[in-house]
Backbone as XML, in Angstrom:
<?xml version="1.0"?>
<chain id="A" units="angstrom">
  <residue number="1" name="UNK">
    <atom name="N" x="2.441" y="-11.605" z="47.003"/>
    <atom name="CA" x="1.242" y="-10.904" z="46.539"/>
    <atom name="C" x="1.627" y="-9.637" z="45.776"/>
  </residue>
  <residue number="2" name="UNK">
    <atom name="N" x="2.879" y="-8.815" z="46.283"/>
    <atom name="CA" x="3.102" y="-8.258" z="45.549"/>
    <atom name="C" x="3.399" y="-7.993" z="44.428"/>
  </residue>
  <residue number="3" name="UNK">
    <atom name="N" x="4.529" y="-9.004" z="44.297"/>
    <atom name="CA" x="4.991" y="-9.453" z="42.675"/>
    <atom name="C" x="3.454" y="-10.060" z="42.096"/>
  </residue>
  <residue number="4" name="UNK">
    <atom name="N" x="2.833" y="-10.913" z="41.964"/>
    <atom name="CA" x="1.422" y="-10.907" z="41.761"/>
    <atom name="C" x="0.855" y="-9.560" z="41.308"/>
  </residue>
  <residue number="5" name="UNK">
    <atom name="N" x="0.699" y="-8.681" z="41.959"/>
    <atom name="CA" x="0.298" y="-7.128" z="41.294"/>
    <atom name="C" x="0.833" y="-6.339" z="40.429"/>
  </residue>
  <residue number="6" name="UNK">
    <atom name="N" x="2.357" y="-6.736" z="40.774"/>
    <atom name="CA" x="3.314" y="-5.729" z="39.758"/>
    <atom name="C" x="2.874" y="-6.110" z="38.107"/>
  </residue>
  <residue number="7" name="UNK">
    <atom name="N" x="3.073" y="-7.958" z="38.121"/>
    <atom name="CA" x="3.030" y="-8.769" z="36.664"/>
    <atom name="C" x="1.623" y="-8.249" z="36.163"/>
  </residue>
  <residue number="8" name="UNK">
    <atom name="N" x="0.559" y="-8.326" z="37.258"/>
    <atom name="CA" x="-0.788" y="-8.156" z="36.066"/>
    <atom name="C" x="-0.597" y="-6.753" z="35.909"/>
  </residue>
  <residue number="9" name="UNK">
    <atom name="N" x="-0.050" y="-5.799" z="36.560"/>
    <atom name="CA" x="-0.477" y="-4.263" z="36.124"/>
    <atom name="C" x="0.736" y="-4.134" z="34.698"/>
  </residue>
  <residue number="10" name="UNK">
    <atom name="N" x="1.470" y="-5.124" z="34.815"/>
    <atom name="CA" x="2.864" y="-4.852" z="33.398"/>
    <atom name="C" x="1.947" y="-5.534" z="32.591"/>
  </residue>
  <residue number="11" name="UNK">
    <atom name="N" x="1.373" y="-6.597" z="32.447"/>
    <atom name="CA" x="0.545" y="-7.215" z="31.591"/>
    <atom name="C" x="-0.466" y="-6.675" z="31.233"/>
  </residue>
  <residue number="12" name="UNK">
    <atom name="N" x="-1.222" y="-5.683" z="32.088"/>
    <atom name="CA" x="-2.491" y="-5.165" z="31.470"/>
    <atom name="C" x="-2.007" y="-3.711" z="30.811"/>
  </residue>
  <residue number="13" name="UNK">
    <atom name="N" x="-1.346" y="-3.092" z="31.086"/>
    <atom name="CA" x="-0.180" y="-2.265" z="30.669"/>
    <atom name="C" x="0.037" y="-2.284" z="28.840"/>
  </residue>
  <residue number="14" name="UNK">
    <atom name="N" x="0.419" y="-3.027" z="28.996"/>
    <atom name="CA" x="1.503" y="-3.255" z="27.889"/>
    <atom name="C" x="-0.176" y="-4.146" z="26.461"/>
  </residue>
  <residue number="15" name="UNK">
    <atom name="N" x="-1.256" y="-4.397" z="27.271"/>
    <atom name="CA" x="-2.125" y="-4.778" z="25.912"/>
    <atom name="C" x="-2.958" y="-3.588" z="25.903"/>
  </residue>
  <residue number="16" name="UNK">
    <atom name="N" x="-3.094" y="-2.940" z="27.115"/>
    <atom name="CA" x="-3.798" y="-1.667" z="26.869"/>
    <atom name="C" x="-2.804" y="-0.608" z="25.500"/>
  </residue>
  <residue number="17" name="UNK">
    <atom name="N" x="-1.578" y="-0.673" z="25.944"/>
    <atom name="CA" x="-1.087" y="0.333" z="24.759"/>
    <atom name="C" x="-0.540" y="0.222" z="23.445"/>
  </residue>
  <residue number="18" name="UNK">
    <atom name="N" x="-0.516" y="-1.442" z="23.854"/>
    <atom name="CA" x="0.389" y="-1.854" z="22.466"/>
    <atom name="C" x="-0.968" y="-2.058" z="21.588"/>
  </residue>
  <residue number="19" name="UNK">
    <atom name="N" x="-0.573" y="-1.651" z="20.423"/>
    <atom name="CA" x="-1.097" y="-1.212" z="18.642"/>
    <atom name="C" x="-1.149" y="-2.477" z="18.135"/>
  </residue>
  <residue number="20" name="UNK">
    <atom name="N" x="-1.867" y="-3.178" z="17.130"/>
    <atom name="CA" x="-2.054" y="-4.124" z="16.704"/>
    <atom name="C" x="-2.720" y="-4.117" z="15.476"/>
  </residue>
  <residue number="21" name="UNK">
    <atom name="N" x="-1.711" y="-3.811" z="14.477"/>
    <atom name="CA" x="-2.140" y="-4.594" z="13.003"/>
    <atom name="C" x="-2.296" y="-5.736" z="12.355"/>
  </residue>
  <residue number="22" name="UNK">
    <atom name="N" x="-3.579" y="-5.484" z="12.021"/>
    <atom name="CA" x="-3.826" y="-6.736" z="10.583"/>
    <atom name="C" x="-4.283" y="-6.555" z="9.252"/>
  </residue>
  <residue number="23" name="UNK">
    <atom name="N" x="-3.691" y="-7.166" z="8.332"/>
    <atom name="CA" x="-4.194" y="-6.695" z="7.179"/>
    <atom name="C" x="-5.415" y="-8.084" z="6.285"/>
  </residue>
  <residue number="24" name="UNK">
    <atom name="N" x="-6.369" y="-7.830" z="5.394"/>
    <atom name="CA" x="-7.627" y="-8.796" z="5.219"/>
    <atom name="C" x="-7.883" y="-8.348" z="3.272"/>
  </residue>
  <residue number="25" name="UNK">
    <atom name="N" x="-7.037" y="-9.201" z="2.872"/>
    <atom name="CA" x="-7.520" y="-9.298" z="1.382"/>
    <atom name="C" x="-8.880" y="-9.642" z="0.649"/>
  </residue>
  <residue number="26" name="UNK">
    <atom name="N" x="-9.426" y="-9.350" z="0.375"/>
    <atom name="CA" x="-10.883" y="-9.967" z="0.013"/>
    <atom name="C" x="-10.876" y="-9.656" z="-1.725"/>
  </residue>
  <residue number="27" name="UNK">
    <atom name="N" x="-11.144" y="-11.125" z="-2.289"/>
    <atom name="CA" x="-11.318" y="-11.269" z="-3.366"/>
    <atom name="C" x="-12.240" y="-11.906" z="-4.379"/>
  </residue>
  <residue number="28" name="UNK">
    <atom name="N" x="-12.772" y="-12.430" z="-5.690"/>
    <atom name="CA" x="-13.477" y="-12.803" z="-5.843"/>
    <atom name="C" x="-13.182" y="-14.210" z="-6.231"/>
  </residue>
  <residue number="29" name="UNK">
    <atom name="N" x="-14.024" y="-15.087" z="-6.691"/>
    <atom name="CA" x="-12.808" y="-16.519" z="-6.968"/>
    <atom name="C" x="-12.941" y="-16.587" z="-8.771"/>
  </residue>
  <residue number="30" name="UNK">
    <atom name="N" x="-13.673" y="-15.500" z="-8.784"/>
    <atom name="CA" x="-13.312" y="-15.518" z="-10.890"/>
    <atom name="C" x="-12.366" y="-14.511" z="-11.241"/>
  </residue>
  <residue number="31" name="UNK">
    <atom name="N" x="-11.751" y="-14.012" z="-10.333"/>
    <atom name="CA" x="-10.645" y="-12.700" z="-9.968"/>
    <atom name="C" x="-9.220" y="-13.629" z="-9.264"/>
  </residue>
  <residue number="32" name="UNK">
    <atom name="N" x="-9.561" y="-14.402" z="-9.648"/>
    <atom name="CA" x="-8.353" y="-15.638" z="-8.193"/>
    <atom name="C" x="-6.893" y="-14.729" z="-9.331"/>
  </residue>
  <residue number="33" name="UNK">
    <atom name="N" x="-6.341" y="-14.629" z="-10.438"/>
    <atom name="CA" x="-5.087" y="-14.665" z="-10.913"/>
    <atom name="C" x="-4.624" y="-13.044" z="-10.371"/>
  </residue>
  <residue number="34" name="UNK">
    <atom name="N" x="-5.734" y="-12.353" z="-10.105"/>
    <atom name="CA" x="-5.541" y="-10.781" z="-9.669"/>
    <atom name="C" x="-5.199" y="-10.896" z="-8.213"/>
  </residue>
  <residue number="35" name="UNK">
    <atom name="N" x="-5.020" y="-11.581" z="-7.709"/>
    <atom name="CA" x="-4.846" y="-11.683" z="-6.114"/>
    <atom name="C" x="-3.398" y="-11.223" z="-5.989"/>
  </residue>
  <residue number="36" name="UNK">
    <atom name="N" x="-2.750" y="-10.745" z="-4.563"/>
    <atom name="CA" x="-1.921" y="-10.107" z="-4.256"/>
    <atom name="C" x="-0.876" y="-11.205" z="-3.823"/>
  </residue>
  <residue number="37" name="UNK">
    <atom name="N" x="0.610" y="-11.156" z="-4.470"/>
    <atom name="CA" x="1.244" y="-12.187" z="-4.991"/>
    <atom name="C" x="2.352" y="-12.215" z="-3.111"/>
  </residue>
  <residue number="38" name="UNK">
    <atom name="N" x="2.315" y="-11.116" z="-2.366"/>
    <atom name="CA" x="2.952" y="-11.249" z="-1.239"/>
    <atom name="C" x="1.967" y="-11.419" z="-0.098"/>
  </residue>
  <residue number="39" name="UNK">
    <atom name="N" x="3.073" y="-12.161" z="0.946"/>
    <atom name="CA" x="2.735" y="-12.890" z="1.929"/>
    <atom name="C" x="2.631" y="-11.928" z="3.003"/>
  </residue>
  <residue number="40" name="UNK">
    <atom name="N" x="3.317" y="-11.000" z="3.218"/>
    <atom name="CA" x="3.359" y="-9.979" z="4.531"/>
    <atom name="C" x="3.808" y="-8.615" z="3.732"/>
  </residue>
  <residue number="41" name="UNK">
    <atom name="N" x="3.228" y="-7.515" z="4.273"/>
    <atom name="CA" x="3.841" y="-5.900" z="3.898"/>
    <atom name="C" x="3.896" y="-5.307" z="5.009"/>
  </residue>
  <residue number="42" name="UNK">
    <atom name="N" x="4.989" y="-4.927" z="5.145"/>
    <atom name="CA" x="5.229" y="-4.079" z="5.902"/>
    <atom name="C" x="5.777" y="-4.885" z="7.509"/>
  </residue>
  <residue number="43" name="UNK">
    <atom name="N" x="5.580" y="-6.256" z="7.500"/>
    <atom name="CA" x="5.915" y="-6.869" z="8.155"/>
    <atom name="C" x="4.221" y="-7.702" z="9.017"/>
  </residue>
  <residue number="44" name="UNK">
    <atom name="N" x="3.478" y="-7.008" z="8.389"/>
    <atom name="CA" x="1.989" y="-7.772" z="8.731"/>
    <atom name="C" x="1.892" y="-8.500" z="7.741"/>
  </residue>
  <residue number="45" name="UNK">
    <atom name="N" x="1.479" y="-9.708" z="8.354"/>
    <atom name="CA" x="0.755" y="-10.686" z="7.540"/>
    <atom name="C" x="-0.308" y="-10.674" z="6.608"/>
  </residue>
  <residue number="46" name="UNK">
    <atom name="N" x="-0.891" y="-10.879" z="5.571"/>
    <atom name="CA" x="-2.099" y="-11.074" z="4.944"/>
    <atom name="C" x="-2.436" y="-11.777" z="4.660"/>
  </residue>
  <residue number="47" name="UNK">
    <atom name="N" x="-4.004" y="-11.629" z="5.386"/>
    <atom name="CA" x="-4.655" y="-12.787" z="5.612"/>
    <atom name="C" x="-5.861" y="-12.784" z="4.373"/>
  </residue>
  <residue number="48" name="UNK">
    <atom name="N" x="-6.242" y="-13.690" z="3.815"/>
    <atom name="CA" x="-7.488" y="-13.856" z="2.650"/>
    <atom name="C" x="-8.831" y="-14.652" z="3.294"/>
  </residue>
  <residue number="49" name="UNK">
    <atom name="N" x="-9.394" y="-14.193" z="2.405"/>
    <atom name="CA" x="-10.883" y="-14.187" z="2.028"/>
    <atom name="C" x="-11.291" y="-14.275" z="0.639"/>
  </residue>
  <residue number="50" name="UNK">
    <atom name="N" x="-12.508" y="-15.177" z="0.922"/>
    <atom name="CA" x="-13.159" y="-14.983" z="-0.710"/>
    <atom name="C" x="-14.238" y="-14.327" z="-0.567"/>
  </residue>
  <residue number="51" name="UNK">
    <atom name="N" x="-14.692" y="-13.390" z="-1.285"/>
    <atom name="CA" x="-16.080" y="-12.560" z="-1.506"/>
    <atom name="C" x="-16.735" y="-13.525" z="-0.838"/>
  </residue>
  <residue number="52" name="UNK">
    <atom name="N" x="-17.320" y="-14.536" z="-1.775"/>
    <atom name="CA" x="-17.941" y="-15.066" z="-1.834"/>
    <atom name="C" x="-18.678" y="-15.989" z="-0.441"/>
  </residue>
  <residue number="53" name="UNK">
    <atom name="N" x="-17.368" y="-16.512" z="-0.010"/>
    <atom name="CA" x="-17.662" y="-16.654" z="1.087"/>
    <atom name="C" x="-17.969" y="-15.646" z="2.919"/>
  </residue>
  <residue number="54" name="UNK">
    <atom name="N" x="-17.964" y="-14.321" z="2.335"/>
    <atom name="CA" x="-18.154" y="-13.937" z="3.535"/>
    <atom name="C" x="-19.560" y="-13.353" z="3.594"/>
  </residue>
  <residue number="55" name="UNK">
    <atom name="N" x="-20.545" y="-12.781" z="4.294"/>
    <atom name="CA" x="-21.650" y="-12.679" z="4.798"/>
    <atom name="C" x="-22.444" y="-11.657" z="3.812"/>
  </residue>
  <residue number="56" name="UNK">
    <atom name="N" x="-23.735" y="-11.813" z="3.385"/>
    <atom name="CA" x="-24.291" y="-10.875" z="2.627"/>
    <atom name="C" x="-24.245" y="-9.472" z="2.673"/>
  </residue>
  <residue number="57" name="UNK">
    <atom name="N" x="-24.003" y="-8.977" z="4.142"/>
    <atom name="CA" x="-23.864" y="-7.569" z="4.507"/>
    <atom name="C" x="-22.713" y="-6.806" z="4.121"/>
  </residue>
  <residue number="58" name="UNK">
    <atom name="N" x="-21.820" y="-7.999" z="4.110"/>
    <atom name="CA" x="-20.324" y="-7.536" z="3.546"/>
    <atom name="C" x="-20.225" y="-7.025" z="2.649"/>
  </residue>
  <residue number="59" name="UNK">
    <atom name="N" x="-20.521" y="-8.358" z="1.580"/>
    <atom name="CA" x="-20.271" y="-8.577" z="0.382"/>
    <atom name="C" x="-21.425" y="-7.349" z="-0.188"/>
  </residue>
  <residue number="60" name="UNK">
    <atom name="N" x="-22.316" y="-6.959" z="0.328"/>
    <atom name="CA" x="-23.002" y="-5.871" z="-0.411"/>
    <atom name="C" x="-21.869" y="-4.351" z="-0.204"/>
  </residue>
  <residue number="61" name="UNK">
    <atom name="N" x="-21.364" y="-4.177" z="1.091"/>
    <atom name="CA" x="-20.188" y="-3.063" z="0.977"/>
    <atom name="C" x="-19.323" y="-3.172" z="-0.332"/>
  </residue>
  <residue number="62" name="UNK">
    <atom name="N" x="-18.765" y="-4.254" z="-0.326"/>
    <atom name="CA" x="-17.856" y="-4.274" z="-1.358"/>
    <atom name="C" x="-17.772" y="-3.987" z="-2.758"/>
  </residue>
  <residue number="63" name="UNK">
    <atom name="N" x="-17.673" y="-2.905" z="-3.293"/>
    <atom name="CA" x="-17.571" y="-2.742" z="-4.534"/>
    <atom name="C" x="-17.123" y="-2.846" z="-5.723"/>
  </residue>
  <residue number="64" name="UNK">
    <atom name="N" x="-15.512" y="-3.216" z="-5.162"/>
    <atom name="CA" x="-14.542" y="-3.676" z="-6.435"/>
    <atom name="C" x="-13.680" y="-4.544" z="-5.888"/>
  </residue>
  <residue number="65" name="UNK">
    <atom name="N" x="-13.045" y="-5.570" z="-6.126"/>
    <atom name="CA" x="-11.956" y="-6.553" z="-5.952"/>
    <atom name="C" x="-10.952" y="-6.631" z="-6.976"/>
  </residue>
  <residue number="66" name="UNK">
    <atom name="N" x="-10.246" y="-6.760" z="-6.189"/>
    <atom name="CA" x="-9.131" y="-7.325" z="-4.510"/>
    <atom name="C" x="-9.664" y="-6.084" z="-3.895"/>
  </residue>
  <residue number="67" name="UNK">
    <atom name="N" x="-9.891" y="-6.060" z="-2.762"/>
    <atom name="CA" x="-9.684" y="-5.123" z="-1.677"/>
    <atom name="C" x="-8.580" y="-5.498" z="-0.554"/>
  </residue>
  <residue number="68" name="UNK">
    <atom name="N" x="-7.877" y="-4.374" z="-0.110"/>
    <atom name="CA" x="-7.160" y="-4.540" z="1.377"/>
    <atom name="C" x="-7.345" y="-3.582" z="2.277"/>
  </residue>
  <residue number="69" name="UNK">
    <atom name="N" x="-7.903" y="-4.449" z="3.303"/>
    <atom name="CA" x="-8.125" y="-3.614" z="4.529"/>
    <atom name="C" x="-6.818" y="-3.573" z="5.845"/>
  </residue>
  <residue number="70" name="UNK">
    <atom name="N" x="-6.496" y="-2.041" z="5.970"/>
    <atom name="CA" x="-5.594" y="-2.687" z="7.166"/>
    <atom name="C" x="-6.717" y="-2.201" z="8.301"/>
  </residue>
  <residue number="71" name="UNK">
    <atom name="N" x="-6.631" y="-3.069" z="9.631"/>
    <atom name="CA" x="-7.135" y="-2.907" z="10.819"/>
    <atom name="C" x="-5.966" y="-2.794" z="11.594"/>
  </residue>
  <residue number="72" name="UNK">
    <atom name="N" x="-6.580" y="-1.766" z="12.504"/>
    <atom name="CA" x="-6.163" y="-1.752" z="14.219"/>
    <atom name="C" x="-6.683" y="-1.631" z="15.162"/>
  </residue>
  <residue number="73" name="UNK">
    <atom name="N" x="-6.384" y="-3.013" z="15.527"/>
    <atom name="CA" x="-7.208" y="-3.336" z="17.232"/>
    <atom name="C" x="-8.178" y="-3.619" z="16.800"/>
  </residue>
  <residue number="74" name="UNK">
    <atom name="N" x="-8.451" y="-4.441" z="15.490"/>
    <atom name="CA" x="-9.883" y="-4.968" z="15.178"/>
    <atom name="C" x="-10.953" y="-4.313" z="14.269"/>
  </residue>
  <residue number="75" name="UNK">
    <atom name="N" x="-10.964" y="-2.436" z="14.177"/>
    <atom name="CA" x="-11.686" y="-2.275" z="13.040"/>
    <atom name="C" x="-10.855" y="-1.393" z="12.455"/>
  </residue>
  <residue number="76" name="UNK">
    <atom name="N" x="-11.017" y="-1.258" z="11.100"/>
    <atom name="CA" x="-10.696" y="-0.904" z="9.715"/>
    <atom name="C" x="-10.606" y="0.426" z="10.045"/>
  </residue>
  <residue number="77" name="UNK">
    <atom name="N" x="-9.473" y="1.027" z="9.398"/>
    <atom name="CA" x="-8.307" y="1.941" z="9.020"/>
    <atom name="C" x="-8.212" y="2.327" z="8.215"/>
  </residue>
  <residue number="78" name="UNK">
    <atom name="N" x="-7.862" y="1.752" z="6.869"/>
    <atom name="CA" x="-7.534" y="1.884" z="5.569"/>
    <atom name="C" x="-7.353" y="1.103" z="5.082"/>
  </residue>
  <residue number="79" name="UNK">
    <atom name="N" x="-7.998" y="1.175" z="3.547"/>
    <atom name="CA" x="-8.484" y="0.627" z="2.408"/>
    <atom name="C" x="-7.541" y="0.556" z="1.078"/>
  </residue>
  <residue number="80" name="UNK">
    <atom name="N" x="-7.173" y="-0.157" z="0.468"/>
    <atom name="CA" x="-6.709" y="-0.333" z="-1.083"/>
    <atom name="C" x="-7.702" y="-0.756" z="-2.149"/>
  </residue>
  <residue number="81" name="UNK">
    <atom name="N" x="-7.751" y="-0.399" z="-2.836"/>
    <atom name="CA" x="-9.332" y="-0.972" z="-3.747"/>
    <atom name="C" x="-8.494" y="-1.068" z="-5.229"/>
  </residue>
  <residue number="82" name="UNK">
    <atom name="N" x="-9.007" y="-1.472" z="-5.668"/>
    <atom name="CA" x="-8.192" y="-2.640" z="-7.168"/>
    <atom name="C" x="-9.260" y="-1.294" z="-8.200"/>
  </residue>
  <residue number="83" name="UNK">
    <atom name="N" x="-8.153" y="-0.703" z="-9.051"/>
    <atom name="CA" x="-8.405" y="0.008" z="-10.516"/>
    <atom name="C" x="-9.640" y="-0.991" z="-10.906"/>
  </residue>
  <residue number="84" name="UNK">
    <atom name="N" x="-9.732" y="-0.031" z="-12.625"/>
    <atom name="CA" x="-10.683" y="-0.866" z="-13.309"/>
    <atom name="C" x="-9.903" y="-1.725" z="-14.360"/>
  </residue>
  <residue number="85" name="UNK">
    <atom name="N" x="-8.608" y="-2.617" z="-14.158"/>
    <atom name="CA" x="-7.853" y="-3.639" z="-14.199"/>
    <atom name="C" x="-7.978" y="-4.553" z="-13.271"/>
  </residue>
  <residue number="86" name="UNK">
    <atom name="N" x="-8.907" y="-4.332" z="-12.352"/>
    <atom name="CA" x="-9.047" y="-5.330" z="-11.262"/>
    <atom name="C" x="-7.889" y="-5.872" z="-10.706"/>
  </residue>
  <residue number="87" name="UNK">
    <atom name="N" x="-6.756" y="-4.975" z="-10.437"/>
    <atom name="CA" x="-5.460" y="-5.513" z="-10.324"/>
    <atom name="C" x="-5.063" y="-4.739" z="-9.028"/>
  </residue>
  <residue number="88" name="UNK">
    <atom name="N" x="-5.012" y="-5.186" z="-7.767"/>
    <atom name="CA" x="-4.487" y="-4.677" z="-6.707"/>
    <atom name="C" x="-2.875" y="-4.437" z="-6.372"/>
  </residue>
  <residue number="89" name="UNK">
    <atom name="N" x="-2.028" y="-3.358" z="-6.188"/>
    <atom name="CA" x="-0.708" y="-3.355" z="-6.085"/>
    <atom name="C" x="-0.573" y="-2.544" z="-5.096"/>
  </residue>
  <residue number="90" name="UNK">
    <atom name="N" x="-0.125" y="-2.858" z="-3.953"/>
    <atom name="CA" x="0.580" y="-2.516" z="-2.816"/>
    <atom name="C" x="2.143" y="-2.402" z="-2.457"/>
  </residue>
  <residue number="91" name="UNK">
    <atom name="N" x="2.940" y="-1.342" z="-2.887"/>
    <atom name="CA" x="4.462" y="-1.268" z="-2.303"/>
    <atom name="C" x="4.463" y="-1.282" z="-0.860"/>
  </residue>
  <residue number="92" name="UNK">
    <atom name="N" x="5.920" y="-1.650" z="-0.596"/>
    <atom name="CA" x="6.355" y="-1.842" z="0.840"/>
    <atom name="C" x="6.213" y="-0.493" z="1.012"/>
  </residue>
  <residue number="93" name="UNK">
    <atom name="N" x="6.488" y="0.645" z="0.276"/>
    <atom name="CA" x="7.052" y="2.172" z="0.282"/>
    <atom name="C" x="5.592" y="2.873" z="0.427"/>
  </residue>
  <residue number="94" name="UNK">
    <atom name="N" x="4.474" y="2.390" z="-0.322"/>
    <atom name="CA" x="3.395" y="3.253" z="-0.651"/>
    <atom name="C" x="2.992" y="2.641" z="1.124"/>
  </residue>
  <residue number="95" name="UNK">
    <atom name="N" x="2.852" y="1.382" z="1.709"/>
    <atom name="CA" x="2.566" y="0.636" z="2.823"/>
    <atom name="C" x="2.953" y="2.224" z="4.274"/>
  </residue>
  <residue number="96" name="UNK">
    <atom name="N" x="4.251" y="1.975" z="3.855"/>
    <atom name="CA" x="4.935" y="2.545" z="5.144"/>
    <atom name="C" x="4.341" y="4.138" z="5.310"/>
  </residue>
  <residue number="97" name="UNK">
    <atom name="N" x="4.349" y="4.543" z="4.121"/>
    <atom name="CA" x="3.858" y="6.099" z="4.208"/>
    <atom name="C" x="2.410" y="6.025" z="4.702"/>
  </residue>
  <residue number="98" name="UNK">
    <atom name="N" x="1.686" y="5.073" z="4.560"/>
    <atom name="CA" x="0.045" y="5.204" z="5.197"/>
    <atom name="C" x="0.038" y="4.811" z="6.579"/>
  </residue>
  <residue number="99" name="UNK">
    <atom name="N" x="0.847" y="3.920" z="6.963"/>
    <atom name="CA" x="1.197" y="3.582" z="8.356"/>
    <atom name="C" x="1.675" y="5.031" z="8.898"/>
  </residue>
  <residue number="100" name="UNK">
    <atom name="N" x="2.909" y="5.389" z="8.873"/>
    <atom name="CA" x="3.397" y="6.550" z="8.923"/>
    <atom name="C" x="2.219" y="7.713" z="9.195"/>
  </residue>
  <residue number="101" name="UNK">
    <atom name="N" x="1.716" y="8.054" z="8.233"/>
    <atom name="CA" x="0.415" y="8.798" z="8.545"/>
    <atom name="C" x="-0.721" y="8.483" z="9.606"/>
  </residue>
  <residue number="102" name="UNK">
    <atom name="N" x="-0.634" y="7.387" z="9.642"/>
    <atom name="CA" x="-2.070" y="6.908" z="10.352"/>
    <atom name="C" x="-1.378" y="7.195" z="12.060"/>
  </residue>
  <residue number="103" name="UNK">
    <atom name="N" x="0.088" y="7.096" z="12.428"/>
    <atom name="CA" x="0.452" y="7.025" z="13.594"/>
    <atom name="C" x="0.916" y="7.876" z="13.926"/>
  </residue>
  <residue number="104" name="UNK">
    <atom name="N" x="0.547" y="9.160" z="12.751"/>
    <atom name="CA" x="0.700" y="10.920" z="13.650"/>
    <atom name="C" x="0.069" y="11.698" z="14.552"/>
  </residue>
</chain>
């Protein structure tokens, strides 16, 4: 029973403190060649979306595409929003310094 207590208090432990990024591209599909040409930054994955397909409430927030949202722990953090080239560019370098910031 004991060991039983130790595991759930290390298990509840360790999701209570551990940090959890995701990052959420959202684009338009007449914008498809402007889309963001990497698979992970910073070592998070990115995950897509089409405008189009996500919910009217959204899609009324959204103002310019590509957008990238990073989340932690589920809501939104920080934002990348695409010039008026409609061209989204994210460095590994520009990545790390907003992370960096966000975890001071």
């Amino acid at each position: 029973m004991k060991r039983f207590l130790i595991i759930i208090l290390l298990i509840t432990s360790t999701t209570l403190f551990s940090q959890t990024y995701s990052l959420l591209e959202i684009n338009a599909k007449w914008n498809n060649k402007n889309s963001l040409k990497q698979e992970k930054i910073g070592g998070i994955r990115v995950n897509f979306g089409w405008l189009e397909d996500q919910p009217k409430k959204m899609q009324s927030k959204i103002r310019s595409v590509p957008i990238l949202v990073l989340f932690k722990d589920g809501k939104p953090i920080y934002q990348w929003i695409a010039g008026i080239d409609f061209k989204l560019e994210v460095t590994e370098e520009e990545f790390e310094e907003v992370l960096n910031k966000l975890n001071k």
